[in-house]
N, C-alpha and C positions, 0 to 999 in steps of 0.2 A: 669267486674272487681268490688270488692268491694273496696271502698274505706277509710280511716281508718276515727275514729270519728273524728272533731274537734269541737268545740263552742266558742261561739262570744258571748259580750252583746254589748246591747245598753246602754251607757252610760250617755246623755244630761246632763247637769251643771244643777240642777235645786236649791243650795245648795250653802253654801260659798264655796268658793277656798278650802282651807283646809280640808273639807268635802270629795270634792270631788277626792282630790288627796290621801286621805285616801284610799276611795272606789277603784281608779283606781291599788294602790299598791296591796289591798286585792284580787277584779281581779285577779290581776297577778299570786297572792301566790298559789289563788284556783285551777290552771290548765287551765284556760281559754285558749285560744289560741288566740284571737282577740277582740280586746276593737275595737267599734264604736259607730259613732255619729254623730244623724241625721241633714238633712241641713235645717232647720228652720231661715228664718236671723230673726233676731231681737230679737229671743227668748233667744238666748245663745249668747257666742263668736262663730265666725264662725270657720267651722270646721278644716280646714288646722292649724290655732294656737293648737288648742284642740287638735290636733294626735300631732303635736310635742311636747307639753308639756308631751303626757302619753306615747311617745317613747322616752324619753329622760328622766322619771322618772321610767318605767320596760323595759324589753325586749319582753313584748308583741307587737304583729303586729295586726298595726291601717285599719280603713279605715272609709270612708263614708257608712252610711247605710240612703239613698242616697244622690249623689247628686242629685237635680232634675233641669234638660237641661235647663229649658227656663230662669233657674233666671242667665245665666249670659254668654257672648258668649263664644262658644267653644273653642275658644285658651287659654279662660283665666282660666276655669275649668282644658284641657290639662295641662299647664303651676304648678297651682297647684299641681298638682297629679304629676307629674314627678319630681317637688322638693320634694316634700315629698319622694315620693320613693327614692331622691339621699341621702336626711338628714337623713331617716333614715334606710340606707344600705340596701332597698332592703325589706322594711318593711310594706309597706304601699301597701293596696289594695285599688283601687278604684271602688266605688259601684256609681251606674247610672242608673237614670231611668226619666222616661218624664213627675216625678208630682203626687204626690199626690191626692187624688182627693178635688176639690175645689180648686187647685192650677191656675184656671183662674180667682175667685176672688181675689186671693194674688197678682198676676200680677199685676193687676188693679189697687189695693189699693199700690202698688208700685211705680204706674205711669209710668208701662210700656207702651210705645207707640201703640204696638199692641200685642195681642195674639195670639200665632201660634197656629193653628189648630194641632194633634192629629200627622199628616205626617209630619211635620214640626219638632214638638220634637224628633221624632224618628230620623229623618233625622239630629238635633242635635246631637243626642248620637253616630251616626254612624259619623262623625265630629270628634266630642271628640275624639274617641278612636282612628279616623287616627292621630289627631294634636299629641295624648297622643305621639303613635308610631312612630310620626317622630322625636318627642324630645326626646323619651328614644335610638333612633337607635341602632346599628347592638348588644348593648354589654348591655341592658336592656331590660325587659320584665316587664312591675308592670303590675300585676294582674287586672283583671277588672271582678267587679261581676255586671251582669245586673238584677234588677228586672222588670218583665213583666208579660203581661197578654197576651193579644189578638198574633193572628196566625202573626201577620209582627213583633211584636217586637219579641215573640220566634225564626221565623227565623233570624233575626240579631244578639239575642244572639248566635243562634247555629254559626254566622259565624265570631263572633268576644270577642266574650267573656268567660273566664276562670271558671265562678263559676253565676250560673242561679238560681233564687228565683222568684218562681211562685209567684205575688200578688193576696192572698186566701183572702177568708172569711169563709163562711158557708159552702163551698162545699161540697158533702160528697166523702168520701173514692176512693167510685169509681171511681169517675170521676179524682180525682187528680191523682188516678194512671193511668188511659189513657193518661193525660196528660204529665205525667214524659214520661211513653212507649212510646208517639208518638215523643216529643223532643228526648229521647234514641236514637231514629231512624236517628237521624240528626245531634248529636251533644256527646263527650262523655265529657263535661263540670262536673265538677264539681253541683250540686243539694244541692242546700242549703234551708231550711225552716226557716222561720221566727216565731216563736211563741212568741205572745204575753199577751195571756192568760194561767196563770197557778195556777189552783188551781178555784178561783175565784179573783186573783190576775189580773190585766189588765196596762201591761206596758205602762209607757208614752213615746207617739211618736211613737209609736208602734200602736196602734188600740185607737181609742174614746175613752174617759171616762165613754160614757152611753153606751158600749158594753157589749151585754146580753152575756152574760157570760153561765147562765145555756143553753141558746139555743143553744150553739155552742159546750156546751158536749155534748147534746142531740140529737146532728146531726153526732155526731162523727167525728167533723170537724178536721182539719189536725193542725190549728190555735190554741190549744187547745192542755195542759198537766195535766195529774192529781194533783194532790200536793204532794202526799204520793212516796217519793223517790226511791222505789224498784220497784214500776207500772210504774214510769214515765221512768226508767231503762226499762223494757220491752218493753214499746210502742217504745219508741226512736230504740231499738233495732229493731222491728218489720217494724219501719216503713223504715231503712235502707233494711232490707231483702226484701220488697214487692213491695217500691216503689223506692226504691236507694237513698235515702236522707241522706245526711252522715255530713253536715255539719248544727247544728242548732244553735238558736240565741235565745237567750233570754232579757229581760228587765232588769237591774238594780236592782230592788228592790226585785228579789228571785235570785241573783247570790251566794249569801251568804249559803242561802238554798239547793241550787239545787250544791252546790262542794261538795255534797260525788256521786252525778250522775255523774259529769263531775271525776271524779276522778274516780271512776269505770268504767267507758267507753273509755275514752281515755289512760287510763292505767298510771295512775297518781299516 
């Protein structure tokens, strides 16, 4: 089954208020489909405020791009995400994954008491999403998009999750398409990419600041869009056809740029 376009940005405050509820309206106008925002604390306001504010100022539908498990126990992330989803009718996806990398030095300088090992956050996320499903019960369904890597969180997204985003880097082509194939095998989720380099463009909260940028055109990595709007129009196209990826994401500061793609793709 093909699945039809849609796109997302990552949003983060990094900007006055005003600024940023600018950007979140303009979003809106361009066709985007999904504003989100990532869970860094201390860096922004936390996220559940930030989706009600930009569902209560467009009709765009919010989510976490992610939470990450270990920063807080799983009833209380549940609990989250099922108000969101009530406040904003049904609007709200929640995204989920077990951490960043370096996310056991953030623990630490948190003063969390202990660090769960790698099985432990997984076994989080699979938590979450029951707590998620007991609060929303028989007459709710919100959305849950998992990001992963390794062969045990792919299988739990295939058994619990709505919309799956491989955590890429360099990879090249091939491999990522094995990858989709062999999750295709198990799951018929929803395929979303995250692209956070475009152009030579490197979204924040999205990938590094010192992200080599040429080496990751030059590897034809998946992570990776051209700048030029009618190419990025093709790959996008292409990479739906080849490897099934139908829903992408982009960074904040080329959403602007990139709505005549999302306009000619999602049929805007």
């Amino acid at each position: 089954m093909t699945r039809p376009f849609r796109f997302g940005v990552v949003a983060p405050l990094r900007s006055d208020l005003p600024t940023w509820r600018d950007r979140v309206r303009r979003i809106a106008d361009s066709g985007y489909s999904t504003l989100l925002v990532p869970d860094f604390p201390l860096m922004q306001p936390a996220p559940a405020p930030m989706l009600a504010t930009a569902a209560a100022l467009t009709d765009l539908r919010v989510g976490t791009w992610v939470y990450a498990s270990p920063l807080r126990p799983a009833w209380l992330t549940a609990w989250d995400a099922h108000s969101l989803s009530l406040l904003t009718e049904g609007r709200f996806e929640m995204g989920i994954g077990t951490g960043r990398p370096g996310i056991e030095d953030e623990l630490r300088d948190k003063g969390m008491p202990s660090v769960p090992p790698p099985y432990e956050r997984l076994a989080q996320v699979r938590e979450t999403v029951q707590r998620l499903r007991d609060l929303d019960g028989p007459d709710r369904h919100t959305p849950v998009a998992m990001a992963v890597l390794g062969p045990k969180a792919r299988a739990l997204a295939a058994e619990v999750a709505d919309t799956v985003t491989f955590v890429l880097g360099d990879q090249p082509r091939g491999e990522v398409e094995r990858l989709a194939r062999d999750f295709r095998a198990t799951s018929d989720a929803e395929l979303a990419l995250a692209v956070p380099v475009i152009g030579g463009t490197v979204a924040p909260h999205m990938a590094p600041p010192d992200t080599d940028t040429a080496a990751l055109h030059a590897a034809d990595a998946m992570t990776v869009l051209p700048d030029d709007p009618a190419a990025a129009v093709e790959e996008i196209q292409r990479r739906r056809e080849e490897i099934g990826f139908s829903y992408f994401v982009f960074g904040a500061d080329v959403a602007d740029r990139f709505a005549p793609v999302v306009a000619e793709l999602a049929g805007r």
